[in-house]
N, C-alpha and C positions, 0 to 999 in steps of 0.2 A: 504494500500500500504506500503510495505517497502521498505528502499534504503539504500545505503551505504551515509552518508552525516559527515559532519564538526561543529558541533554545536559552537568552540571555533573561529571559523571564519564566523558565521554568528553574533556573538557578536562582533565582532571586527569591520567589515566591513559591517554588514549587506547584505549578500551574501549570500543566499541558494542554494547550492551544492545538486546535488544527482545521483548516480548511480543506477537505477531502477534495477530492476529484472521480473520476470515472473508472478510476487504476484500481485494480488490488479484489475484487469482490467475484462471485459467483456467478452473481445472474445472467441470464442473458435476453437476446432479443433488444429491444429498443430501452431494457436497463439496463444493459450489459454496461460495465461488471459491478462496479461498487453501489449498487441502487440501496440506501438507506431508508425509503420512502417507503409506510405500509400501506399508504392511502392509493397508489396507482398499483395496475392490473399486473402485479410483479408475484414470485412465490412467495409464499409466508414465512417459509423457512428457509429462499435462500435472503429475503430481506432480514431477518434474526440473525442468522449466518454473517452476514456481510458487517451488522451494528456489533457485534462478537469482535469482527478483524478491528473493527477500531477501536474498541478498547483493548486490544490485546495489544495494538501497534503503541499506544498511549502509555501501554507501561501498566491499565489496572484495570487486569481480565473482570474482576470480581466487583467492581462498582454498582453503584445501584443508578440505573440509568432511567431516565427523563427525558420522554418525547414528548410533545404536548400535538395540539391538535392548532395549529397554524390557521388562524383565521381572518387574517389581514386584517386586523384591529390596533389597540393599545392594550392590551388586558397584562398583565405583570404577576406572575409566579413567581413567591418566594420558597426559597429551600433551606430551612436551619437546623438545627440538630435536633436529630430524632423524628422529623414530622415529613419523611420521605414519601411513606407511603399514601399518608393523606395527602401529599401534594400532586401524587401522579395523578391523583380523583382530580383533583382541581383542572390538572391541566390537561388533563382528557376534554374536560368542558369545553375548552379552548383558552390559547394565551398565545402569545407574540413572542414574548420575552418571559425567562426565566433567570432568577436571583440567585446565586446558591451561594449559601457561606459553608456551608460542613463539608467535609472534606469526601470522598472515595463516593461524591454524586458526580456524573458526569451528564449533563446538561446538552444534548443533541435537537438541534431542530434541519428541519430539511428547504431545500434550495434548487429552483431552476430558473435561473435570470434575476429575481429577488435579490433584494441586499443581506448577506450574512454581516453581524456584526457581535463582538466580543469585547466587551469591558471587564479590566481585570482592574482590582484593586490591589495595594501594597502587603494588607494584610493578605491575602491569595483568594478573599471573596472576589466573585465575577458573578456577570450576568452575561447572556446569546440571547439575542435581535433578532429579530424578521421583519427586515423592511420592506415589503410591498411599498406599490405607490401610494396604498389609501393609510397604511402605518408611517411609512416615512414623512406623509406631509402632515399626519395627526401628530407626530412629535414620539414615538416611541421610544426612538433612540433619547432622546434627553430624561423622558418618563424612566425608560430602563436605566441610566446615568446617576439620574440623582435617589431613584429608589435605592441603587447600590449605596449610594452615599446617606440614605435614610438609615436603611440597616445595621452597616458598620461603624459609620460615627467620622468617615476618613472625609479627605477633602479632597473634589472630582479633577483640582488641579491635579493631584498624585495620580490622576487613575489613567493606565493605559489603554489606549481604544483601536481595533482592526477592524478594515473594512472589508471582505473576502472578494473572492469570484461575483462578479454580479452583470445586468446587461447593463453597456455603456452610455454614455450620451450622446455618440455617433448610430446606437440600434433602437435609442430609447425615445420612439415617437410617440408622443401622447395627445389628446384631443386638447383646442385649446385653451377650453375650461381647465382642465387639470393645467397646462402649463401656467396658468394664471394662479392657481390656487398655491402653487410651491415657488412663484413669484413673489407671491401676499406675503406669504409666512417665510421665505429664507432670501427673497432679494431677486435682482433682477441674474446677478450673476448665477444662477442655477439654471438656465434656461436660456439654451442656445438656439437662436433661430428664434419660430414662434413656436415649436411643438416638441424640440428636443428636450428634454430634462437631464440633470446630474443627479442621480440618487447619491452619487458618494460627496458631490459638492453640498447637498442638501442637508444629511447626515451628519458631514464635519461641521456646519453651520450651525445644526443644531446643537452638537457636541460642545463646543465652543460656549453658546447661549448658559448651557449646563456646568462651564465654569473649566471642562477642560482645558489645555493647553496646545495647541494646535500639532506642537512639536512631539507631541505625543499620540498621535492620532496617524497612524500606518495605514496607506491603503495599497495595497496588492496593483492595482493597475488592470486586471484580468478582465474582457469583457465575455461573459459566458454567450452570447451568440454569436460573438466573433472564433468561436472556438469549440463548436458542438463537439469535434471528435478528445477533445479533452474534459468538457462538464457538460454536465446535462442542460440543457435549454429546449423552455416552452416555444418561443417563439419561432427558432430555428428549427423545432420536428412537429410544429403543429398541436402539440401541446402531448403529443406520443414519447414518453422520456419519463426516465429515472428521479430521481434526486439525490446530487451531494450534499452535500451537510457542512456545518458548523458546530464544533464540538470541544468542551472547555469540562477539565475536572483539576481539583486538588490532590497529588497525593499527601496520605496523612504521612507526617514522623515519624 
């Protein structure tokens, strides 16, 4: 399996980060190989199979993992000690974004053209983002930002922020209601042309509002439907595709 990941802040904090891709998994057919996703027409057990290889790639076969049910909203799952299993109830419901301060949870949501995003704090609490367009321009990323900074107590200047694989603002046409709407709320610079959008320009802008530090704010560059045969994208197969993921845990001490 390969991924995009942070080796200078798993030493630091002990926090393994990772942006999946298409590599490394079972399945096949138009998920082939690494498909994460149980919600599209994939097996059930080679999707199990495949979210296995990433924790095992991560370093912690035996975590207790959290999917939640991705619903292009703002909705915010917290994870603290001891209250795991009650939280996977939660975010079955649906959530966007998940909190997690206890250690050996690893935190997985899935992605095809979406923006994955990963806020890590100093003490090793994080939360993972799913920025759709209707999350991104509702503020998730800032929502999920300073909830981490509700939780812990830290301050969102310290906290570092990844923007993964997502589609660009060269593929990223949108009606021109929407471009007006991520106008309103992040500026005119988010929005090239009349219809193109920046999810990761939009994002950092929010991140920023949230008190981060710009310099602390990583974005990969990746545009996922400039690049179908390495990540999965909606747009690029018609909406027939996998999904890679975003996936952040603690190991304990």
């Amino acid at each position: 399996m390969r991924a995009l990941t942070d080796e200078g802040l798993y030493e630091a904090c002990d926090v393994r980060i990772a942006f999946t891709n298409r590599e490394g998994g079972v399945s096949e057919g138009p998920y082939a190989s690494l498909n994460c996703g149980a919600h599209v027409e994939d097996d059930p057990a080679a999707v199990a199979r495949n979210r296995q290889i990433v924790l095992d790639a991560l370093g912690t076969p035996n975590a207790k993992l959290i999917v939640p049910n991705q619903v292009h909203g703002t909705n915010i799952v917290c994870v603290g000690q001891g209250n795991a299993d009650e939280v996977q109830d939660k975010a079955a419901e649906g959530a966007d974004a998940l909190v997690v301060i206890a250690p050996d949870v690893a935190a997985l949501l899935n992605f095809a053209d979406c923006l994955p995003l990963i806020v890590v704090a100093p003490s090793g609490a994080f939360a993972v983002g799913h920025g759709g367009w209707r999350g991104a321009v509702a503020h998730i990323a800032s929502k999920a930002a300073l909830e981490l900074a509700a939780q812990t107590g830290e301050d969102t200047a310290q906290f570092n922020a990844y923007i993964g694989p997502h589609i660009r603002s060269e593929c990223f046409e949108v009606g021109v209601e929407v471009a007006e709407q991520f106008a309103a709320e992040f500026g005119a610079s988010v929005v090239e042309g009349e219809r193109h959008v920046s999810l990761a320009r939009a994002v950092a802008c929010d991140l920023v509002a949230a008190g981060l530090e710009p310099q602390r704010i990583a974005d990969c560059g990746i545009c996922t439907k400039c690049n179908p045969d390495r990540y999965f994208s909606y747009r690029a197969t018609q909406g027939c595709c996998g999904r890679h993921s975003a996936v952040a845990v603690r190991h304990a001490r």
